[in-house]
C-alpha positions, 0 to 999 in steps of 0.5 A, spaced: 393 593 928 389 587 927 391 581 928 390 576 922 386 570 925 388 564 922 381 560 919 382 552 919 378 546 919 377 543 926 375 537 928 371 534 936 366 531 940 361 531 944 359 527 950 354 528 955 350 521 960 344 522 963 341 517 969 333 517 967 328 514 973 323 511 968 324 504 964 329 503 957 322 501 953 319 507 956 326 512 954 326 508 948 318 510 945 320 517 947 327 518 944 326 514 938 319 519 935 325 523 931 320 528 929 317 529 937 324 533 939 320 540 941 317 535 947 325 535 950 330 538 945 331 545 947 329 551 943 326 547 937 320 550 934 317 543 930 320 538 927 317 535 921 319 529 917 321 529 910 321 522 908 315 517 908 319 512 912 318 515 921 324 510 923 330 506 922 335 507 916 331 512 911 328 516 915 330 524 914 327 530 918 327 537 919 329 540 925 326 549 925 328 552 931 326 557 935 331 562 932 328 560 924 334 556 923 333 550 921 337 543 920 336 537 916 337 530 919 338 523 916 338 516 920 344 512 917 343 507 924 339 503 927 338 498 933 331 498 936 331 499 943 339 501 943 340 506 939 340 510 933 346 515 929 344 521 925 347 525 920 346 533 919 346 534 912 345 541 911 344 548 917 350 547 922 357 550 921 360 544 920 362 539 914 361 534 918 356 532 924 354 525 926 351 523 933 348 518 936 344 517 942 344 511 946 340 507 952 341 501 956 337 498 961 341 500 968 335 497 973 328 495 970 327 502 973 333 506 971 335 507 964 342 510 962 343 515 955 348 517 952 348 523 946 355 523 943 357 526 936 364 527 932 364 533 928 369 537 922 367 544 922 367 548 916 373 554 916 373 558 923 378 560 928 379 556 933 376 561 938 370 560 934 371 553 933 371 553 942 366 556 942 361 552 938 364 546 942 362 549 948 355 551 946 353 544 943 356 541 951 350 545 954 345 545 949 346 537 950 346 538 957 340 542 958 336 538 953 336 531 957 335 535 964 329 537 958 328 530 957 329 527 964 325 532 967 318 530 963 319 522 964 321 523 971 315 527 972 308 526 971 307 527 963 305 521 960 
């Protein structure tokens, strides 16, 4: 006998901080290249943009990954060197995604970033639902070690 698993909408969050040992305009000019995210953000094959505009309100990219799947993004929010939302529009299993990525100084050696975002899925069951939460928690978590680790480090 099958049990009849019940598919809904589902709504959550990720947040993940990172302590990073270089200077805020430093974290800033790496993070706030949208299309630079093959240089941190695991498995992303390239990122290319899709609007004239690079930064700030406007500007749109996509994201391919290493898999072939790919994500269109847009930025619907912008404060230099605090922060920026983004808006996925299409290649996720969602209905809604928006995430931002935030900096603030800790010392003038020590920048604190925090990537946080809120989402509704698309029909799924709730064990479906968990596991996606799960995964988007570790991949965050692994991207900004990536991240951590190439501005700690020798690199630029």
């Amino acid at each position: 006998m099958t049990k009849n698993v019940k598919k809904s909408f589902h709504t959550g969050s990720v947040k993940k901080t990172i302590t990073i040992k270089a200077s805020k305009e430093k974290v800033w000019r790496k993070i706030s290249n949208i299309a630079g995210l093959s240089s941190w953000v695991i498995d992303v094959k390239k990122t290319t943009y899709l609007s004239k505009k690079r930064r700030d309100v406007g500007a749109i990219r996509k994201i391919t990954f290493t898999d072939g799947n790919t994500i269109e993004e847009h930025i619907v929010a912008w404060k230099e060197k605090e922060y920026f939302t983004y808006v996925a529009t299409y290649g996720l299993p969602l209905r809604v995604y928006v995430a931002t990525i935030s900096i603030k100084s800790k010392n003038k050696k020590t920048t604190q970033l925090t990537w946080q975002s809120y989402f509704n899925s698309k029909k799924m069951s709730m064990k479906q639902f968990l596991k996606f939460v799960t995964f988007m928690g570790t991949f965050y978590e692994a991207s900004l070690e990536n991240l951590k680790r190439s501005l700690e480090g020798t690199s630029k």
